[in-house]
N, CA, C and O atoms as a GROMACS GRO file, in nm:
protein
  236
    1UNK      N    1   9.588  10.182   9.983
    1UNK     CA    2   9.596  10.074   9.886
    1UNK      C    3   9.740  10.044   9.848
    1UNK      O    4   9.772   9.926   9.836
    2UNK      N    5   9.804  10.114   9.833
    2UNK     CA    6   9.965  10.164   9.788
    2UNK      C    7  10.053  10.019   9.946
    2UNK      O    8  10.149   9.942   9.940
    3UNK      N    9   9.987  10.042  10.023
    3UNK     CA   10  10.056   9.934  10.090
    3UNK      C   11  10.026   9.796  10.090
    3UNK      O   12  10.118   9.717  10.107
    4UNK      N   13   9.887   9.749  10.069
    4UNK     CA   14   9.866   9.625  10.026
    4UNK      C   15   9.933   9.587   9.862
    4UNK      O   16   9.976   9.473   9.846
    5UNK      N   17   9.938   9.650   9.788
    5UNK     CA   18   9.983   9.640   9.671
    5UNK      C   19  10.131   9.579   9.716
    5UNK      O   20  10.168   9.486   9.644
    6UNK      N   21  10.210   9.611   9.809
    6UNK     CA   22  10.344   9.614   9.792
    6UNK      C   23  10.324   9.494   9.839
    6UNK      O   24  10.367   9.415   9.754
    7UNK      N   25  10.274   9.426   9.948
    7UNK     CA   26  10.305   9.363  10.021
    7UNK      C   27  10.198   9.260   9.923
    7UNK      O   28  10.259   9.154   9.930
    8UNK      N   29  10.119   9.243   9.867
    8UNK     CA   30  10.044   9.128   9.793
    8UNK      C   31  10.086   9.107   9.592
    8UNK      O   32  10.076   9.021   9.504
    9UNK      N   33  10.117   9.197   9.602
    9UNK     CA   34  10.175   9.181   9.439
    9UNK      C   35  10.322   9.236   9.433
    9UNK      O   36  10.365   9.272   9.324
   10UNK      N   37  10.399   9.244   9.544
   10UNK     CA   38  10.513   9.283   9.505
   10UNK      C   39  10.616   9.170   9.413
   10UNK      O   40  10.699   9.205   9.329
   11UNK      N   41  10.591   9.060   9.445
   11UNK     CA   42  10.635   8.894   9.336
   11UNK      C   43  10.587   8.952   9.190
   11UNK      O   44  10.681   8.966   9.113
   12UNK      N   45  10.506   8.974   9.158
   12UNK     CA   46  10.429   8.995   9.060
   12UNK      C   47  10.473   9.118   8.974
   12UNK      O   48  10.483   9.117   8.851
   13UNK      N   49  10.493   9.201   9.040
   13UNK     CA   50  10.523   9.299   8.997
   13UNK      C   51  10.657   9.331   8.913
   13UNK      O   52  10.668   9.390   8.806
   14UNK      N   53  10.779   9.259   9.018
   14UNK     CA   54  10.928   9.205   8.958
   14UNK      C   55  10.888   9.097   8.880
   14UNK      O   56  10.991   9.032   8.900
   15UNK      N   57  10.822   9.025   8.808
   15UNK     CA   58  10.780   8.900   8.742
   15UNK      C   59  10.790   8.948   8.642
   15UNK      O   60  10.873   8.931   8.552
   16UNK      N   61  10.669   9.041   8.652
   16UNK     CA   62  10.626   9.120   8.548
   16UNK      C   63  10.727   9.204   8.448
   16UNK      O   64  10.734   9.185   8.327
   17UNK      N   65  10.804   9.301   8.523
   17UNK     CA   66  10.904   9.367   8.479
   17UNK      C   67  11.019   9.301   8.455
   17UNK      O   68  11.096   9.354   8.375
   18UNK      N   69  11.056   9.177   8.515
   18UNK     CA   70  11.195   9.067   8.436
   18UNK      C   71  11.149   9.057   8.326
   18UNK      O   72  11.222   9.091   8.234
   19UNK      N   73  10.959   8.988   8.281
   19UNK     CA   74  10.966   8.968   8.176
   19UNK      C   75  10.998   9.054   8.052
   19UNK      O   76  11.006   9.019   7.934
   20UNK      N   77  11.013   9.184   8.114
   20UNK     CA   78  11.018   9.282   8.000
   20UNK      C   79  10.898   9.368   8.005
   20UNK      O   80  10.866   9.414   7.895
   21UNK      N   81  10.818   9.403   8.111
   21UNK     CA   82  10.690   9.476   8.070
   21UNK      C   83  10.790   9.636   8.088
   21UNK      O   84  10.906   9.644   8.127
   22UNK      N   85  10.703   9.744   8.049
   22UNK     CA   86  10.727   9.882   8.134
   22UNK      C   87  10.733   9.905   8.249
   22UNK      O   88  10.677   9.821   8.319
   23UNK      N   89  10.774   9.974   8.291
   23UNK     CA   90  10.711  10.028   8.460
   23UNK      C   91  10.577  10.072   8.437
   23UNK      O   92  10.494  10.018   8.509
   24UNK      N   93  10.519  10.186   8.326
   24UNK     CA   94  10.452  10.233   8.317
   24UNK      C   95  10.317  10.124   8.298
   24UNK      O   96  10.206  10.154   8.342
   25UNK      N   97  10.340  10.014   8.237
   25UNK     CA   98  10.262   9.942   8.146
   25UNK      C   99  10.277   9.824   8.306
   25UNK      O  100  10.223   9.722   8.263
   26UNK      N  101  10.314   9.798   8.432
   26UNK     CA  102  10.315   9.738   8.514
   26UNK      C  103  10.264   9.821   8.629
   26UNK      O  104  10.251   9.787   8.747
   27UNK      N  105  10.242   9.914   8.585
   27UNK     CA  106  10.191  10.062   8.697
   27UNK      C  107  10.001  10.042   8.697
   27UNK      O  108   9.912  10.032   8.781
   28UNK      N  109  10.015  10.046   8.534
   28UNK     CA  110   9.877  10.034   8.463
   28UNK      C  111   9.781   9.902   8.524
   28UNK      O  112   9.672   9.908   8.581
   29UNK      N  113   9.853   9.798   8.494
   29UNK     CA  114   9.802   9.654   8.526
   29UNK      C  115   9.743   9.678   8.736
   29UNK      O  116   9.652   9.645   8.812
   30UNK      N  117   9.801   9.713   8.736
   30UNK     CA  118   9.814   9.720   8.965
   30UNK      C  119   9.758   9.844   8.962
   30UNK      O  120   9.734   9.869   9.081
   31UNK      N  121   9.710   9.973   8.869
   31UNK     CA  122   9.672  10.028   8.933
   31UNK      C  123   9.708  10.163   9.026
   31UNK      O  124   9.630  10.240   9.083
   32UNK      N  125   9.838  10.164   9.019
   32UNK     CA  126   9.998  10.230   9.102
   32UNK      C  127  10.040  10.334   9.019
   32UNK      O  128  10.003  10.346   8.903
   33UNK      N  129  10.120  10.414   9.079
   33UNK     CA  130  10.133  10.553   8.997
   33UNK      C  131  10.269  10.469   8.916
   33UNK      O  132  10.301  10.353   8.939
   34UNK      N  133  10.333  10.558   8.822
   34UNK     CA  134  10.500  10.526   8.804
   34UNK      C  135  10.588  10.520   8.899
   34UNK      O  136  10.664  10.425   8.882
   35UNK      N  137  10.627  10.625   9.060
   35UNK     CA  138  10.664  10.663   9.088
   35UNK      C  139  10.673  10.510   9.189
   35UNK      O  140  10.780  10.451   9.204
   36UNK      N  141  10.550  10.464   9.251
   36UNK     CA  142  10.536  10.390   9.339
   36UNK      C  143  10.587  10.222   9.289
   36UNK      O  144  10.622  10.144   9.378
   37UNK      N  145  10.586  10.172   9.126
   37UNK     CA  146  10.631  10.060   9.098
   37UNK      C  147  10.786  10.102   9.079
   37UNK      O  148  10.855  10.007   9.116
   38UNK      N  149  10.857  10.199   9.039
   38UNK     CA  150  10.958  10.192   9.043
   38UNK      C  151  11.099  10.181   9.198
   38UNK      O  152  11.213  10.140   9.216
   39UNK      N  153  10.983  10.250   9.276
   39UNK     CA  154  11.061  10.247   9.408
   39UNK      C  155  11.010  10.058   9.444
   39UNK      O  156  11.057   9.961   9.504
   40UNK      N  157  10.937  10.079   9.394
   40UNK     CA  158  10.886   9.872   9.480
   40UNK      C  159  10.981   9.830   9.380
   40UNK      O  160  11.029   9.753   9.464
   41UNK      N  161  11.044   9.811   9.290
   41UNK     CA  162  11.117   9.747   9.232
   41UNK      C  163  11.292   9.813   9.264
   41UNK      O  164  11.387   9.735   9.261
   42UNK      N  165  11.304   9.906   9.282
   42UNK     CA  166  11.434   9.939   9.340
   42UNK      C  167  11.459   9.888   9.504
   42UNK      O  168  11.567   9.836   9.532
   43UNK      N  169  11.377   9.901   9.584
   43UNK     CA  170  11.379   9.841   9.718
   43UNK      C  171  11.377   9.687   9.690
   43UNK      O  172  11.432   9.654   9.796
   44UNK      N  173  11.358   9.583   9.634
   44UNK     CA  174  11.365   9.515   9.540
   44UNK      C  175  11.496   9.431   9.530
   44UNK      O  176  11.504   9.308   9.538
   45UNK      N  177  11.591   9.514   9.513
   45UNK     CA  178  11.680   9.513   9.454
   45UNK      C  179  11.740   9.475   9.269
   45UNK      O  180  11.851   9.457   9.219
   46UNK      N  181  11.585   9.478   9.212
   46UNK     CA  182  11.605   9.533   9.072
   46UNK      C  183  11.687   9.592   9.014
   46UNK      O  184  11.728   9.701   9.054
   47UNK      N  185  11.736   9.528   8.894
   47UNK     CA  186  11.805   9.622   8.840
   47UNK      C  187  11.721   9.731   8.706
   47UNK      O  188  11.721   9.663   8.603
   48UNK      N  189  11.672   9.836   8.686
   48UNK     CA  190  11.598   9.878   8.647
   48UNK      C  191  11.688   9.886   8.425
   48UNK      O  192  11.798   9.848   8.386
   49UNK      N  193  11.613   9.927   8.377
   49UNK     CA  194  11.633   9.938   8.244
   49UNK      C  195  11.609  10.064   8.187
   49UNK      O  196  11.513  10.136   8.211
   50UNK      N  197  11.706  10.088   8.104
   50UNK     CA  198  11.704  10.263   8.045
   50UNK      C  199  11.605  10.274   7.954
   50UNK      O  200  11.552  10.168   7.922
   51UNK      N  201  11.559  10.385   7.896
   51UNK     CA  202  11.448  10.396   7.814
   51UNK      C  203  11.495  10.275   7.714
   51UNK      O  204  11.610  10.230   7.714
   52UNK      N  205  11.387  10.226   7.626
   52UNK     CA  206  11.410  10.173   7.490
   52UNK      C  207  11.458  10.048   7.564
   52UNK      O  208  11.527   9.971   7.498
   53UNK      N  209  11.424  10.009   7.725
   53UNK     CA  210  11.422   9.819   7.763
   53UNK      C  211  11.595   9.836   7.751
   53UNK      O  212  11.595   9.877   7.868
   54UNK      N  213  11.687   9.840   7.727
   54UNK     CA  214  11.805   9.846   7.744
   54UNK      C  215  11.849   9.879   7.890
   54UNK      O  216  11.831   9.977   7.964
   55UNK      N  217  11.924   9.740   7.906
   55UNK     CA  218  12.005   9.774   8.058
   55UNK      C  219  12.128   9.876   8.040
   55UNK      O  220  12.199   9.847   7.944
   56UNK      N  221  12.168   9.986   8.111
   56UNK     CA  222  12.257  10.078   8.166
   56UNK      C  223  12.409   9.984   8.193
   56UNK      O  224  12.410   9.893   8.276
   57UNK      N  225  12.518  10.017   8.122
   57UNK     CA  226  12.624   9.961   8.149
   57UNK      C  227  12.690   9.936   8.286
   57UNK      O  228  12.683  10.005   8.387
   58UNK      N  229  12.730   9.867   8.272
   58UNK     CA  230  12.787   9.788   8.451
   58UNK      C  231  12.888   9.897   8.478
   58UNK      O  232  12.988   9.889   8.406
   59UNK      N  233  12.886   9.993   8.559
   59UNK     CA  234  13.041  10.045   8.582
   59UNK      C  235  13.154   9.939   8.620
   59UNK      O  236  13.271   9.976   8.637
   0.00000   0.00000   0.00000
């Protein structure tokens, strides 16, 4: 399932998480562990957000 997911909601998934959802709380919705929306959103090229929705400073 883990591969149709990527390949049919992967739009959705970065949609989801620009708007501000969790990983966890976008894991929930699809169904997907944590482990598996965060790598689909890093392959992605996402930029991911530190706890508390805050982006990580630009080096």
């Amino acid at each position: 399932m883990a591969d149709k997911v990527t390949f049919v909601y992967a739009d959705d998934v970065v949609r989801l998480y620009d708007q501000g959802w969790s990983i966890r709380r976008v894991a929930g919705k699809f169904g997907c562990s944590y482990g598996f929306v965060r790598r689909l959103l890093l392959a992605r090229g996402v930029r991911l957000r530190a706890r508390g929705g805050r982006y990580p400073p630009v080096p």
